[in-house]
Each structure stands twice: as structure tokens, then as C-alpha cells.
C-alpha positions, 0 to 999 in steps of 0.5 A: 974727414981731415978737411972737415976736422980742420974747418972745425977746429977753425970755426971753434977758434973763430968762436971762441976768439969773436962771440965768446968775449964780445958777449961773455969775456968782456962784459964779465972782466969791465961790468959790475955783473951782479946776479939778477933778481929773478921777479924783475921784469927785465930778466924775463925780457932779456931771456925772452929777447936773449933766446932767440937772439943766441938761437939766430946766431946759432943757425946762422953759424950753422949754415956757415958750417954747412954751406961757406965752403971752408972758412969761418964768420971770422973776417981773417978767415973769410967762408969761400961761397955767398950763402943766401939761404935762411934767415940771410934771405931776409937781411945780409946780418943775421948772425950780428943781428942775434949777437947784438940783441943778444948783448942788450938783453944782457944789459937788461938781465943784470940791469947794467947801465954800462953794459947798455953803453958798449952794447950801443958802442958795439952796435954804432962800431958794427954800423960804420964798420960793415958799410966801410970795409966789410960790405966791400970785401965781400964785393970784392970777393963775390962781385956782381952776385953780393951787388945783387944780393945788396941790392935786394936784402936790407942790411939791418932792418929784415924784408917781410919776403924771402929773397929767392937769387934764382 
């Protein structure tokens, strides 16, 4: 019970330390944020873009909790077992995939040009980012399984059929 507590308390600091101020802390301190106008077509696109984004990240989040074994999202604090269940069996980056959605249809809900450009900046980062150092620790870390998991699951870009590793 206390190992369960403790992974957590861990995956709510990881929370709080990664998505909360990429999406929230960040675009609310740096962007003029004003309050959308509800009749605009691009608040609707952006809640109808944004749900399921932050829907995505939240499953994938969960299955972090429920199948890591130990560890968060966080790269310093990396889950113990390769998961490739769910939406990680149709691309290796779900839970970023939501995120960035998540963070364009921000830019969209208060129709912020600059919130537009750091989402485009956290997007190309997450892209020079994951083939160059991530993909590699995870390499490392799981070896030949994650080589054959790469090898069959797109990075970014879902397959239209479920990868089965079995």
C-alpha cells in the first residue's frame, strides 16, 4: 500500500512538474490569454480538438499507472516495464500526441498567434528531441523489445491496425 501511495505521489509531481505548465502555467504567465468568444468557430474547434487530446493523455497516463511498474512519464523518473497496450499499440507517442494537440487547440480557443508559435517550437523541440535522446534511452533500457517495437509502431503518424508484440 505504501509503494502504491509513494508511485502516486510521484506521478502527481511528475504531473504537476511536466503537463500542468507546459499547457497551462506557461501559455498563461508569457500570452496575452483573453477570454474566447463563444460564437467564434475556432472555440468550438479547439474544445472539439482539445477534448479528445486531454482525453488521449489521460488513458495514456493511466496506463502508465497501471502497467510501468513503478516510475512516471517523466524522463528523470522513467516507468520499469515497456508498455504496448492501448493507443501505444498504434504509435510509440500517444501521450505527447494529446499534449500537442491539446496545446494547438489552445492557440485556437483564445485565438493567440504566439500560442500558436510555442506550440509549433514544443512540437519541432519534441521532434529533434525523441529520435536523439529519448528513443535512445529507451533503447537502452529495453533493448531488442523497444527495436521491435520501433520497428513496427510509427513515432508520430498512428498504423491503422493494432500492433499485437505477441
Amino acid at each position: 500500500m505504501v509503494g502504491k501511495k509513494f508511485l502516486t505521489i510521484r506521478v502527481i509531481a511528475a504531473i504537476l512538474l511536466l503537463p500542468i505548465n507546459v499547457l497551462f502555467l506557461i501559455p498563461a504567465l508569457f500570452f496575452d490569454l483573453s477570454v474566447p468568444i463563444f460564437y467564434h468557430w475556432t472555440t468550438w474547434v479547439s474544445i472539439a480538438i482539445g477534448i479528445p487530446a486531454a482525453i488521449l493523455s489521460i488513458k495514456c497516463l493511466r496506463l502508465f499507472i497501471q502497467n510501468g511498474g513503478g516510475g512516471t512519464p517523466a524522463p528523470w523518473d522513467p516507468v520499469q516495464n515497456l508498455i504496448i497496450k492501448g493507443p501505444y499499440r498504434y504509435v510509440r507517442n500517444p501521450m505527447l500526441i494529446g499534449v500537442i494537440f491539446f496545446l494547438f487547440s489552445e492557440s485556437l480557443f483564445f485565438q493567440s498567434i504566439p500560442l500558436f508559435i510555442y506550440a509549433t517550437l514544443f512540437l519541432l523541440g519534441n521532434m529533434v528531441y525523441f529520435p536523439l535522446v529519448e528513443e535512445k534511452g529507451l533503447i537502452k533500457r529495453y533493448g531488442g523489445a523497444y527495436l521491435t517495437y520501433m520497428s513496427n509502431v510509427p513515432r508520430w503518424l498512428p498504423r491503422s491496425k493494432s500492433y499485437n508484440p505477441e
